[in-house]
N, C-alpha and C positions, 0 to 999 in steps of 0.2 A: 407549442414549442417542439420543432423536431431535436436535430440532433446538436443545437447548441446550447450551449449552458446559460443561466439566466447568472448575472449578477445581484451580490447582497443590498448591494445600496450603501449607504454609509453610517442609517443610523444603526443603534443598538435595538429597536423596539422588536420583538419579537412577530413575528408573522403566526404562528400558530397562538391558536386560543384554548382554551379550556383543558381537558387533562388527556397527558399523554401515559400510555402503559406499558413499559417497557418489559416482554415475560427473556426471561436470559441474562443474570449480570454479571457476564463476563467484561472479556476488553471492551468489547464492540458496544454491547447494551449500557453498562455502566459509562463509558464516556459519552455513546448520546446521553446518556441522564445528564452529567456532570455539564453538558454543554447545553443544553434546556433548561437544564434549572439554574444558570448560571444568568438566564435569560428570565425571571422569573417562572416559568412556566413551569405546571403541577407534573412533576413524574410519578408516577406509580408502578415501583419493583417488586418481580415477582422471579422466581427461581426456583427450582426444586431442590435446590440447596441452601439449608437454610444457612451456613456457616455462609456459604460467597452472597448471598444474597442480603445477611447480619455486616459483613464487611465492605458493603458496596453501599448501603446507607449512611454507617460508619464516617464515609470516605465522603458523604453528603450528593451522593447518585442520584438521589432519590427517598422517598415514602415507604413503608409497607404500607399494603393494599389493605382499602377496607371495604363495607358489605355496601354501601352505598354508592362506589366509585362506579362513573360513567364516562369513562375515555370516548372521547374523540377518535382520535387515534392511537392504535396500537401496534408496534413492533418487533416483530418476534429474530431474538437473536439467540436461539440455539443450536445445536451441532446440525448437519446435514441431514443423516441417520432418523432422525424427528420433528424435523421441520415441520412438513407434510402434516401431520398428528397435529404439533400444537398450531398451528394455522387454522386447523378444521375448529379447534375446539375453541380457539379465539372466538372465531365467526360465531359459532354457536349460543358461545355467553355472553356476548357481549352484540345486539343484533342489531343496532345502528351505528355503532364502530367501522370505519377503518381500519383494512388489515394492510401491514405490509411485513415483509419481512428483510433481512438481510443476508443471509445465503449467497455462498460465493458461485452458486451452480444454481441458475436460475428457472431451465427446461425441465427437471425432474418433479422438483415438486409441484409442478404444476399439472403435467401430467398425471401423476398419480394423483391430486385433488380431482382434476376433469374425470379419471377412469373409476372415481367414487363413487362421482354425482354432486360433487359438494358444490353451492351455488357460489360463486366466484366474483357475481359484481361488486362487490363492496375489497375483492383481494385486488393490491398491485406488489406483483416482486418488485425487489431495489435491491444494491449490493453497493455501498462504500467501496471505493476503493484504496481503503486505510488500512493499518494494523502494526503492529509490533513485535517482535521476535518473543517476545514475553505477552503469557496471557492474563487472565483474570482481573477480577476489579482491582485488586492492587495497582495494576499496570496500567490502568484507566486512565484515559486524558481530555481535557475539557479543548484541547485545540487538535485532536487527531485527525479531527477532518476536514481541515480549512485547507481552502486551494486543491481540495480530491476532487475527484471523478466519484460523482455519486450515478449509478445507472437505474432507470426507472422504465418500467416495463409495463405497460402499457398494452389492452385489446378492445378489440371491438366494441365491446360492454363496460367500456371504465368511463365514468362519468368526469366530466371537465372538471367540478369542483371536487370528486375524492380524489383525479390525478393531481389537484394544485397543492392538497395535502401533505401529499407524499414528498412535492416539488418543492412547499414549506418546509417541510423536515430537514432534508437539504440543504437547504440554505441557511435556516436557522443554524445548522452548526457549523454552518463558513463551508459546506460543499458546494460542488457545481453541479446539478442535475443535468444528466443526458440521456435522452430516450431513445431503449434498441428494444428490438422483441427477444422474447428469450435465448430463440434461437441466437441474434446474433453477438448478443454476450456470453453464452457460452464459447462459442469460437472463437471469440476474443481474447478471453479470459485465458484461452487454452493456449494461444503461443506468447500472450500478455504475463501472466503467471503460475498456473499449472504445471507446462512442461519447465519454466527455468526453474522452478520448486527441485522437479525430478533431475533435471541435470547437476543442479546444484549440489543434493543431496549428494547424487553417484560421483562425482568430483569429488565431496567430502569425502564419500567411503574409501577414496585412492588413498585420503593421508591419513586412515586407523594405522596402515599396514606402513607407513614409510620411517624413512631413518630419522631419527632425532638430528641425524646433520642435514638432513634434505629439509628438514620442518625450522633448523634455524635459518636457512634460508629465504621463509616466508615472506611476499613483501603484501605491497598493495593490491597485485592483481589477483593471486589468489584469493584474500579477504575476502575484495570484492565479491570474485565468483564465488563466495561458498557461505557468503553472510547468512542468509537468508536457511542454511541449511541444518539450520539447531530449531525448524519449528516442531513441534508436535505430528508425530507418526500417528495417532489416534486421529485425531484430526483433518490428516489429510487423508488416508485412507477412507476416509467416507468420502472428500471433497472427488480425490480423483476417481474414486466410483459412480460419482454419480454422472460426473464428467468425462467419462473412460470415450467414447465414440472422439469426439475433436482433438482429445490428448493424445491418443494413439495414431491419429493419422498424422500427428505434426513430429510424433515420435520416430514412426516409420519413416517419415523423409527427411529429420536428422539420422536417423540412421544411415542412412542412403548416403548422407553426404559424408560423414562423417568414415564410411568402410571406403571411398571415393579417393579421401585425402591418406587414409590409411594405405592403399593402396599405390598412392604416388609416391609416398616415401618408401615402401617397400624398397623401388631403384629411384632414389631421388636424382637421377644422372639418364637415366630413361628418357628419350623425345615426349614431351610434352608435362612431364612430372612439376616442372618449376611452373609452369604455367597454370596445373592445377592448385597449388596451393597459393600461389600469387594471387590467381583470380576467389580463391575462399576470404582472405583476409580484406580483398579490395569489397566482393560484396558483404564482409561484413561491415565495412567500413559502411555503405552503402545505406544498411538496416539503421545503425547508429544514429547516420544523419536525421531519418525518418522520425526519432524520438523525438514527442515533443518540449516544452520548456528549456533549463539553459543548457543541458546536454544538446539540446538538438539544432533544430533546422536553422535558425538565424547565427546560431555560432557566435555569440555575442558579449563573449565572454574568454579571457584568457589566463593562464596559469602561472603563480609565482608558489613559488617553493623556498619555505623558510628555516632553517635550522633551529628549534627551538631548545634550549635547555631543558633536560627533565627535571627541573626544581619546581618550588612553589610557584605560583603566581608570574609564572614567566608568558603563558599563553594569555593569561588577561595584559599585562603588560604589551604583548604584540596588537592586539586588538584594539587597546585604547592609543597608541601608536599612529594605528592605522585610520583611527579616525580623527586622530591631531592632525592627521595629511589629508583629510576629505575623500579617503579611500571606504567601499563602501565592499563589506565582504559578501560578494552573492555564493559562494558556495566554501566548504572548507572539508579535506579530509587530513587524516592524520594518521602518521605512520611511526612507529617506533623503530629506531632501528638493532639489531640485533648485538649486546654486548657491547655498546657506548651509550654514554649518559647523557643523548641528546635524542631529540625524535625529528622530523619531516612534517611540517603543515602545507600542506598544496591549498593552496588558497586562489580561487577564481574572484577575477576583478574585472570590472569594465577595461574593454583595450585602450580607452583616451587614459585611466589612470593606470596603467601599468607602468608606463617609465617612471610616473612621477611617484608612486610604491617603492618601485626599486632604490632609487636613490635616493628616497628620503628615508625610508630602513636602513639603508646603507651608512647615511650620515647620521646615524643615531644606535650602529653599533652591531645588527642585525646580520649575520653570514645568511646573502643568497646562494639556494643550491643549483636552482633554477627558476628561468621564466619565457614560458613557452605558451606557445596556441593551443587549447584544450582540443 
């Protein structure tokens, strides 16, 4: 399989056999559990915590491990900082095991296993590309990874049946495997989510310091840009260290752009000023396209905006609405508005049902705010 994704199929039967060992139950470890053993198959949790790893069973993740377990496959989902370590020690106790791991930076530790000596054919990196603003088993989901981008890495020395393994694991929990070398999922990674982590952040840290009237002004596009920027600072500071080379060179040349457009506003009335920020927002427009699913390339989708009441049961009401019309919601976000007691749902719909959304909302009582092309 190069770089396209295999499909699950349709049944339910699980593709992995015998026992898988998940050492890390965090988000990431605990919801593969929760999504494998939902599949019948044996998980066995293991954590150097015993409270998150007591609470991750709890939550039916998984097994505590015992002295006879012989995994198949093993996955190690802990912080960046140690991967390395328990990757080695996996191999070591477990010596007809499968190792893979989850790691959002997938060049480092592998490196440093090679600059060991540790023998590698039985390792393949992988990295989900799932997760949630919230960590730990609590925050665990048995569907986080259905319809992701699972990346699976792959060398010279990995053998066809432990890559299909890994390629099983994937798919068992509704991902799509796609195979890069480390290298080029780290550089992926790095203008994929790395640096919009950092920009997000630094955009957040502009509104510690602003005015409570500038903040009620909040809408949906700030949100947006700054969702993502209440993750864990422990956390990433490992990731972007270990990922610091591809981050920094994607940093450097937003920078560049970004001192560029600073620079044309200086004299925004300056020969050629309009045309630099003209030409920033068109090639952003540009990048956007390039994203895949309903954001992106095929545009196949467009936008009605709904007034909702902030009462009870008003938003199931719109939905069940919407589907007495054979309207079919592919996407929804939601926006409160500032000191009225109603909010905004931007609700994306197929363009053949759009008009007929409108006007059947309409005659059943529904204020459009808008309905435009996403």
């Amino acid at each position: 399989m190069s770089d396209t994704a295999r499909t699950n199929g349709n049944g339910n039967a699980p593709r992995l056999s015998g026992t898988v060992r998940i050492v890390g139950a965090g988000l990431l470890g605990a919801s593969i559990g929760h999504a494998l053993t939902a599949k019948g198959i044996d998980v066995v949790l293991a954590d150097t915590s015993p409270s998150q790893l007591r609470l991750a069973i709890d939550y039916g993740a998984g097994r505590a491990a015992r002295d006879d377990d012989a995994p198949s496959l093993i996955v190690v989902s802990v912080p960046p900082d140690v991967t390395a370590d328990v990757i080695a020690a996996e191999l070591d106790r477990f010596p007809t095991a499968v190792v893979t791991d989850v790691a959002s930076v997938k060049l480092e530790p592998f490196r440093t296993l090679t600059e060991r000596g540790v023998d590698l054919t039985r390792y393949i990196g992988s990295h989900p590309l799932a997760g949630r603003e919230r960590g730990g088993a609590i925050s665990a989901r048995a569907d986080l990874f259905i319809g992701r981008p699972w990346v699976v890495c792959r060398d010279e020395e990995t053998r066809p049946a432990d890559l299909a393994l890994v390629e099983d694991l994937a798919l068992d929990v509704g991902a799509m495997p796609i195979e890069m070398t480390p290298e080029e999922h780290d550089r992926s990674v790095a203008i994929t989510s790395h640096v919009p982590q950092v920009v997000a952040s630094l955009l957040a840290a502009r509104l510690a310091s602003a005015d409570e009237d500038a903040l009620r002004l909040a809408g949906q596009g700030v949100r947006d840009t700054t969702r993502i920027a209440s993750s864990a600072p422990e956390l990433w500071v490992q990731i972007l260290g270990a990922n610091a080379a591809p981050v920094v060179e994607v940093l450097d040349a937003l920078a560049a752009d970004l001192a560029t457009v600073s620079d044309a506003l200086r004299a925004p009335d300056a020969p050629g000023a309009r045309r630099v920020v003209a030409e920033t927002i068109r090639q952003g427009n540009d990048g956007v396209e390039r994203l895949p699913g309903k954001h992106g390339q095929n545009r196949r989708f467009e936008q009605l905006v709904v007034m909702v009441d902030d009462t009870p049961g008003q938003l199931g009401r719109l939905f069940g609405e919407l589907g007495e019309l054979g309207v079919n919601v592919e996407d929804l976000r939601l926006e409160h508005s500032p000191g009225a007691q109603f909010g905004l749902a931007e609700i994306s719909v197929a363009p053949a049902a759009l008009l007929g959304a409108v006007e059947g909302l309409q005659e059943r009582g529904w204020r459009i705010a808008g309905a435009t092309n996403e």
